[in-house]
C-alpha positions in Angstrom: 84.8 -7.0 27.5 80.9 -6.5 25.8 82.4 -2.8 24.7 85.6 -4.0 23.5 83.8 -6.8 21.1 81.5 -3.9 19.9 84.7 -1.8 19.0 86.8 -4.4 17.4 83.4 -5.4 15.2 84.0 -1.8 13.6 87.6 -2.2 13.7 88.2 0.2 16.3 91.0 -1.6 17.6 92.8 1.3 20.3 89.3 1.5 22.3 88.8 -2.0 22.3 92.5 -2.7 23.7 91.9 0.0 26.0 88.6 -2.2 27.3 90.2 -5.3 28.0 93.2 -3.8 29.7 90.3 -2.5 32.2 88.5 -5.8 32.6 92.1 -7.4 33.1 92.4 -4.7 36.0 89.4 -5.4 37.4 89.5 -9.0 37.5 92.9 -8.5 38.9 91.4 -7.2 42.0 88.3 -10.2 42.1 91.2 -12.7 41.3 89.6 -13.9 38.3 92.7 -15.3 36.3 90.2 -16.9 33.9 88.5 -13.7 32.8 92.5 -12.0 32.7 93.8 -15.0 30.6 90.5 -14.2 28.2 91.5 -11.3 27.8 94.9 -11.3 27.0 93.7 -13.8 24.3 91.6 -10.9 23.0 94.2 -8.7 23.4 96.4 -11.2 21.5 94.2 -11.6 18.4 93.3 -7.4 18.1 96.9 -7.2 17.4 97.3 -9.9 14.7 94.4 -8.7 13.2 96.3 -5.1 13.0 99.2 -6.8 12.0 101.1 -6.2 15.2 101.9 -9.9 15.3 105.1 -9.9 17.9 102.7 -8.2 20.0 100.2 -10.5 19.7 102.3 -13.3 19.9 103.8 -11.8 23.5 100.0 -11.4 24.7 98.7 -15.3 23.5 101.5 -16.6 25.6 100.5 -14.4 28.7 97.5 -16.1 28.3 98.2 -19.4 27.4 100.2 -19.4 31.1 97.9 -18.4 33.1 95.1 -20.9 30.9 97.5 -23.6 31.5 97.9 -22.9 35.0 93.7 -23.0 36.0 93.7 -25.8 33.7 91.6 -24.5 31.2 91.8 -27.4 28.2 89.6 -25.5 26.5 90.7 -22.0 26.5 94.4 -23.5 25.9 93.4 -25.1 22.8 92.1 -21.9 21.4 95.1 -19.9 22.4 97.2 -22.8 20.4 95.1 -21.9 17.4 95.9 -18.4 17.2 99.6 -19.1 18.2 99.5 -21.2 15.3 97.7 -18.1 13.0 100.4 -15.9 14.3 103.0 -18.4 12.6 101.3 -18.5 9.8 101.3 -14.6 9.3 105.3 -14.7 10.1 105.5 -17.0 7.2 106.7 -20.2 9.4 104.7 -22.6 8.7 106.2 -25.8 10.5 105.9 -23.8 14.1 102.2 -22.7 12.8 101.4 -26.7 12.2 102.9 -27.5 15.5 100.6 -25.2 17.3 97.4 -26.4 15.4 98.5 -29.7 16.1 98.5 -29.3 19.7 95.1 -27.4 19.3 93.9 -30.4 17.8 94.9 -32.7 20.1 92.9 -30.9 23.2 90.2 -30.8 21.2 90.1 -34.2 20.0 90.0 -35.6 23.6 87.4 -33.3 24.7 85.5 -34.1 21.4 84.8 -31.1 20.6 83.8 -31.6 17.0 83.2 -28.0 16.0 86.6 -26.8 17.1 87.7 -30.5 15.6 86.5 -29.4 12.1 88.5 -25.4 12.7 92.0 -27.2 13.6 92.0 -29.7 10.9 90.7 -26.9 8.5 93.9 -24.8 10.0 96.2 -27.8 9.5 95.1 -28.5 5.9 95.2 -25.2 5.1 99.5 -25.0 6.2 100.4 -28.5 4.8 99.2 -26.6 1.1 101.2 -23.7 2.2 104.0 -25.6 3.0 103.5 -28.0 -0.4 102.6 -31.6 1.4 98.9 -31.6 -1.0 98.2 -35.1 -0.2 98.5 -34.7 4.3 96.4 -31.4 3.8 93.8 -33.7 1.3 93.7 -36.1 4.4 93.0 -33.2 7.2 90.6 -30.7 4.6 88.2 -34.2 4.0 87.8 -34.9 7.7 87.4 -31.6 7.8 84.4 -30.9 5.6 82.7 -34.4 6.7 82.2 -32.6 10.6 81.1 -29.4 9.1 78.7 -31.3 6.8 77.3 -33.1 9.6 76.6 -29.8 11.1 75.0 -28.2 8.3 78.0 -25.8 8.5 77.8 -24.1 5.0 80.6 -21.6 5.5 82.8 -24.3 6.8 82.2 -26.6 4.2 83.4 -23.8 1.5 86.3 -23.2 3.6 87.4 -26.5 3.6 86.2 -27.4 0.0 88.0 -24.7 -1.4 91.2 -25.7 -0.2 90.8 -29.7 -0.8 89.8 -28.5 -4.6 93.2 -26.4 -5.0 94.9 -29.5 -2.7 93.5 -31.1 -5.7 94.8 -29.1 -8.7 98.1 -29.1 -7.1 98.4 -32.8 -7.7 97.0 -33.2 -10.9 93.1 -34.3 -10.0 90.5 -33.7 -12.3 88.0 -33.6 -9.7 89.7 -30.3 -8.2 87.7 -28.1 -11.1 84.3 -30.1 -10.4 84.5 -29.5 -6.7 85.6 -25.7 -7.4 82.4 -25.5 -9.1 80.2 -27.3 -6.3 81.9 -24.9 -4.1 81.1 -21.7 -5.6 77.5 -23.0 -6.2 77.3 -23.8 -2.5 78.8 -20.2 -1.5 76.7 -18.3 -4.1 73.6 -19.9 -2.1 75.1 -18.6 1.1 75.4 -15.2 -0.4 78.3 -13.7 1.9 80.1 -11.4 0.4 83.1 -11.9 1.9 83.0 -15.9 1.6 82.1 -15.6 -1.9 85.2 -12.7 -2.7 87.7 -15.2 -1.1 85.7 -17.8 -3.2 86.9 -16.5 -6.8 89.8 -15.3 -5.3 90.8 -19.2 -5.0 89.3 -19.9 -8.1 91.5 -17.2 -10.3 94.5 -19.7 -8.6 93.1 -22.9 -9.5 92.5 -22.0 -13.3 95.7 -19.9 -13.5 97.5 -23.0 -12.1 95.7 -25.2 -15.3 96.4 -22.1 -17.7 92.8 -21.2 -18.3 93.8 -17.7 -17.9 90.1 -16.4 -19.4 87.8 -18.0 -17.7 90.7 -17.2 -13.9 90.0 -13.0 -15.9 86.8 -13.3 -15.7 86.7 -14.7 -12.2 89.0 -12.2 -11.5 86.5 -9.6 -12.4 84.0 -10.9 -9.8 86.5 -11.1 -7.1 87.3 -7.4 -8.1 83.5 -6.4 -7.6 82.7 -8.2 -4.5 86.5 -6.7 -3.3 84.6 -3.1 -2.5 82.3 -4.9 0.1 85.0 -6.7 2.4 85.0 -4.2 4.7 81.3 -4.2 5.7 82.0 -8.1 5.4 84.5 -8.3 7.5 82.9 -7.1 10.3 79.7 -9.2 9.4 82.6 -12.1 10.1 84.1 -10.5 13.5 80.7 -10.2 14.5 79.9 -13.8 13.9 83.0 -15.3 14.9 82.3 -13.3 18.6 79.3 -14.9 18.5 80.2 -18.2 18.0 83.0 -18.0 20.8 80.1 -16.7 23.1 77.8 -19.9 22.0 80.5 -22.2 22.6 81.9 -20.7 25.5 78.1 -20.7 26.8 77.5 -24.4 25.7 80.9 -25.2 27.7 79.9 -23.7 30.6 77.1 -25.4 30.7 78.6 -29.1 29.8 80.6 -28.0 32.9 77.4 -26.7 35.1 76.2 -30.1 34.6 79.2 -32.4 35.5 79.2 -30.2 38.6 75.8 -30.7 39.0 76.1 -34.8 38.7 78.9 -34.6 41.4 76.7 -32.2 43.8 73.5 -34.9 43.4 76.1 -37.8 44.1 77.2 -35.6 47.4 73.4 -35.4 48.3 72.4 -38.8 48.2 75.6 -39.4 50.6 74.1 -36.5 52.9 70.5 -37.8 52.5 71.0 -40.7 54.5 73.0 -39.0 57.1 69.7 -36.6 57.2 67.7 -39.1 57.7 69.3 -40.6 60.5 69.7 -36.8 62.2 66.0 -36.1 61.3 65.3 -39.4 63.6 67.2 -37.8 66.4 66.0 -34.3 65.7 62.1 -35.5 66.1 63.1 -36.7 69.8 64.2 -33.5 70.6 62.0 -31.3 68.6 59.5 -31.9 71.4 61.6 -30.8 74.7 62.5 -27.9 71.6 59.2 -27.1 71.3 58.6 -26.5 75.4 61.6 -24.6 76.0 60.5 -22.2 73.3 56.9 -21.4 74.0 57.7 -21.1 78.0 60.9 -18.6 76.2 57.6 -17.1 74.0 55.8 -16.3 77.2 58.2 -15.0 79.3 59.1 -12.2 75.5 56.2 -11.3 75.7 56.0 -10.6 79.3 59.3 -8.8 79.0 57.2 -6.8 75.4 54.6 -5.9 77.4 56.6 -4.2 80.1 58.8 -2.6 77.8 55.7 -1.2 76.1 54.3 0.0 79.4 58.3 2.2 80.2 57.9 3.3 76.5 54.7 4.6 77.1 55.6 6.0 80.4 58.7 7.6 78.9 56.6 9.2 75.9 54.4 10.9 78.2 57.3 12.2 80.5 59.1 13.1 77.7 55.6 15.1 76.3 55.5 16.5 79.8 58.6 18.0 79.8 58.2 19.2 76.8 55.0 21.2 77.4 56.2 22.7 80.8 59.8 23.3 78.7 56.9 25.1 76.0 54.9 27.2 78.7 58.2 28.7 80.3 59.4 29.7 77.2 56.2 31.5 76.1 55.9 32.7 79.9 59.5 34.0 79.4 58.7 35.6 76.4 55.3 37.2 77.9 57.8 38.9 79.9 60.5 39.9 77.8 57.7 41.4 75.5 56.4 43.5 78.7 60.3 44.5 79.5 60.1 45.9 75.6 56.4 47.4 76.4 58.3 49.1 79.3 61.0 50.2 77.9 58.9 52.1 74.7 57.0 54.1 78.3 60.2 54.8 79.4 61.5 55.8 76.3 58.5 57.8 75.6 58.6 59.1 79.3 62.5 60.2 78.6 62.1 61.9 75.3 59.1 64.4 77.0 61.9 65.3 79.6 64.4 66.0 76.3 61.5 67.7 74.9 60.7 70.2 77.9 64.7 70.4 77.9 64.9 71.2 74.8 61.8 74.2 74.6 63.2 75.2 78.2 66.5 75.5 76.1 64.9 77.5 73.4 63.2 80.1 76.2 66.8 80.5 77.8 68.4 80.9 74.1 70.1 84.6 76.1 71.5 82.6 79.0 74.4 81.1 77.1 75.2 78.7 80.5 72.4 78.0 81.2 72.0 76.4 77.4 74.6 74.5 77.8 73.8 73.1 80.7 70.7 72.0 79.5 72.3 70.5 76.2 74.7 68.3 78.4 71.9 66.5 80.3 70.2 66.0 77.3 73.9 64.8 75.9 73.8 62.6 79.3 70.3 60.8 79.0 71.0 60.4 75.3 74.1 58.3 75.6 73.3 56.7 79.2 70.3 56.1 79.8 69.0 54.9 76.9 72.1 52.5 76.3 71.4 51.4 80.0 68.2 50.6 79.0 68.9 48.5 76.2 71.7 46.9 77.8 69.4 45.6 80.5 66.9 44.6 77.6 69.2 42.8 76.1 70.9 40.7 79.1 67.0 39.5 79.6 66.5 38.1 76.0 69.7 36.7 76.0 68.7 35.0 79.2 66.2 33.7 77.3 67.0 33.4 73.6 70.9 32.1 73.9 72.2 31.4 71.0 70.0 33.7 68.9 72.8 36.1 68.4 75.3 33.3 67.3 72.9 31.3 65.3 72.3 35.0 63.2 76.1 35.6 62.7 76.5 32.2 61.3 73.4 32.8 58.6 74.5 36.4 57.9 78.1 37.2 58.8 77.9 40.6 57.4 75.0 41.7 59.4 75.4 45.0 61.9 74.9 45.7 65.3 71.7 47.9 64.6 70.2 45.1 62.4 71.2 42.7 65.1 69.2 44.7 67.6 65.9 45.3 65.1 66.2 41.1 64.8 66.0 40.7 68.4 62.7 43.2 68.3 61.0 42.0 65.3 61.6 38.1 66.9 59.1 39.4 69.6 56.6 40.0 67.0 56.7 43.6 67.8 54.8 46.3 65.0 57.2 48.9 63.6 56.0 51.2 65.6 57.3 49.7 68.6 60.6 48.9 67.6 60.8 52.5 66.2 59.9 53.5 69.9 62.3 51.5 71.7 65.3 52.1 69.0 64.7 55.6 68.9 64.5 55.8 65.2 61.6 56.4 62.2 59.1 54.1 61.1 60.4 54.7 57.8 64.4 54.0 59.0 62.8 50.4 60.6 61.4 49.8 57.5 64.9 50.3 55.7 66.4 48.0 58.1 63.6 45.3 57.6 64.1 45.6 53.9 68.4 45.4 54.5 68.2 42.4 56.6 65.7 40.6 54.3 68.1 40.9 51.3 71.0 39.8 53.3 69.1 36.5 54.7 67.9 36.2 51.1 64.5 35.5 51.9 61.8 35.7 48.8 58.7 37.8 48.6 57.2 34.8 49.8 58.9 34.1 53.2 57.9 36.2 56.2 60.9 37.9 57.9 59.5 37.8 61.6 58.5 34.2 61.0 62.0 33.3 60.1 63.4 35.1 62.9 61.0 33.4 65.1 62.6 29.7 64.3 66.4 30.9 64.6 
């Protein structure tokens, strides 16, 4: 609602509608029919002030429903007020007077004299229109009187402006003399837009009495001051939101403190009735009292117990996890000494290939026999060593169970070589080991290190073996 007053200030009327048709969604869901009704109002007067006035006219009845059905006197009076605007821009003025009249009826039973002074201003304003001088005389008087008890300047213009051509119409003489007061009155104010509509009324009045130069010349200033309305006008929106937020605020709080006079009426009912309970409650605030420190005790027995279990299941819990802590480091002790013994056996098996191999090189004229040799090296190659590993690997997997599946799941693309340099380098093993028990270069584990790094995307600052460690 706040956004859509901003954007109708600057006549930004699509937004603004746009606003309210949120809050009204909104409050639909909180069931706030008095903020929906508001809003339709809003709506309502967007549109006539568009021009859109069979819109508007569709929305102020929406709202004067639902206003009506919560009861809201005050909020249907203002709805009535800008039913009775709508009339007046359809040119029918007997349904517009009907509507101000009804306005003014709330009103006057609530005695509101502010919104008093608007509807007879309204009324006076469409018995001239509709050529009855002397009713709209009556109502444009009683106007001005409320705003001038007010010190209402702007509303005493208003209303002086239309008494003084309610005037002229009949034949007063006193019509120019308060035309003249009035424009003295609204030059002090110095509104643009009040003082515009000023010698607009003016060039009518002395056009009516056929002093067609000095109505020119009047004419000219309304011209000038014509330039500014815009700016003006929004001065007025902005004022006029203003004043409905003032009143709406000094309503609510009239109704805070009726609500308030009922509530301290309830309390002085419930005041006695306390007093007789607090009698009562004294007797049994004692045996209270009892029953609650014997209940205090036996707490903090129950505390203190529960603190001792807590305690107790802290340390087994510490327990378990230290002896949990020493078997895995015991377990790893011995899978690192199943890697130490499998880089002797693998240093152990390539001497045999080695002596195979020269014993191969002395026998290079006994074709057979070099083949015979080049199949067990063929043999111990593809066996052995694989044995080897194999068992290696059924121990760390005893040990490290989900270390293989927690490594797919970071790297999905990683190979079964770089899975089995991860399993090394997570025993903290130097490069020359792994080479050892891998069967492959320094430099190639090095390659692999530098492979796996990338694909865990670790930075120059993170330490690979350090990560694998914690997977």
């Amino acid at each position: 609602m706040a956004k859509s007053f901003s954007l109708r200030a600057i006549t930004n009327y699509a937004p603004a509608i746009e606003m309210l048709k949120k809050s009204i969604e909104l409050a639909e869901k909180i069931g706030e029919r008095k903020r929906i009704s508001t809003c339709y109002y809003c709506i309502g007067e967007i549109m006539l002030d568009s021009g859109d006035t069979n819109k508007a006219m569709r929305y102020f009845n929406e709202s004067l429903s639902i206003k009506k059905e919560i009861k809201d006197t005050i909020g249907t009076a203002s709805v009535y007020s800008c039913i009775g605007n709508a009339y007046n821009t359809l040119g029918i003025p007997d349904s517009s007077l009907y509507y101000f009249k009804q306005a003014l009826l709330i009103r006057s039973l609530l005695k509101n004299k502010r919104h008093i002074a608007s509807s007879e201003l309204s009324i006076g304003e469409t018995l001239a229109k509709m050529g009855r001088y002397s009713e709209a005389e009556v109502a444009l008087k009683h106007a001005f009187s409320i705003f001038e008890k007010f010190d209402e300047e702007t509303g005493m213009v208003m209303a002086n402006l239309l008494l003084a051509d309610a005037l002229n119409r009949q034949g007063n003489p006193k019509a120019l003399e308060i035309a003249r007061q009035t424009l003295n009155r609204a030059e002090k104010i110095n509104n643009a837009n009040l003082l515009g509509m000023t010698y607009g009324k003016l060039v009518e009045i002395y056009v009516f009495n056929s002093d067609f130069k000095t109505a020119f010349n009047y004419q000219k200033m309304h011209n000038e001051i014509k330039d500014s309305l815009f700016n003006s006008e929004k001065e007025r929106i902005l004022t006029e939101v203003e004043a409905k937020f003032q009143t709406e605020k000094k309503d609510n709080e009239i109704r805070y403190l009726i609500e308030k006079n009922k509530i301290q009426r309830k309390n002085n009912i419930l005041l006695f009735v306390l007093i007789v309970v607090f009698a009562l409650m004294v007797v049994l605030l004692f045996f209270l009292l009892k029953t609650k420190l014997v209940a205090l005790k036996r707490q903090k027995i129950v505390h203190e117990q529960e603190n001792t279990i807590n305690k107790q299941e802290k340390q087994i819990i510490e327990q378990e996890k230290q002896l949990l802590q020493e078997q895995l480091e015991s377990k790893n002790r011995e899978l690192a000494a199943k890697a130490l013994e499998m880089i002797r056996y693998n240093d152990a098996i390539s001497g045999i290939i080695e002596k195979l191999e020269k014993m191969g090189y002395l026998l290079h004229d006994n074709s057979d026999a070099q083949k015979a040799i080049n199949d067990i090296v063929k043999e111990i190659n593809s066996n052995t060593k694989q044995n080897i590993w194999n068992e290696f690997e059924k121990v760390f997997k005893n040990i490290h169970s989900e270390f293989y599946k927690n490594l797919i799941e970071i790297c999905p693309d990683i190979t079964a070589s770089e899975i089995k340099i991860a399993a090394l380098l997570k025993l903290n093993l130097t490069t020359k080991e792994t080479a050892a028990i891998t069967y492959k270069s320094e430099g190639g584990i090095k390659t692999t290190r530098y492979r796996l790094r990338q694909k865990l995307r670790l930075t120059s600052n993170d330490k690979l073996v350090l990560f694998l460690m914690q997977i």
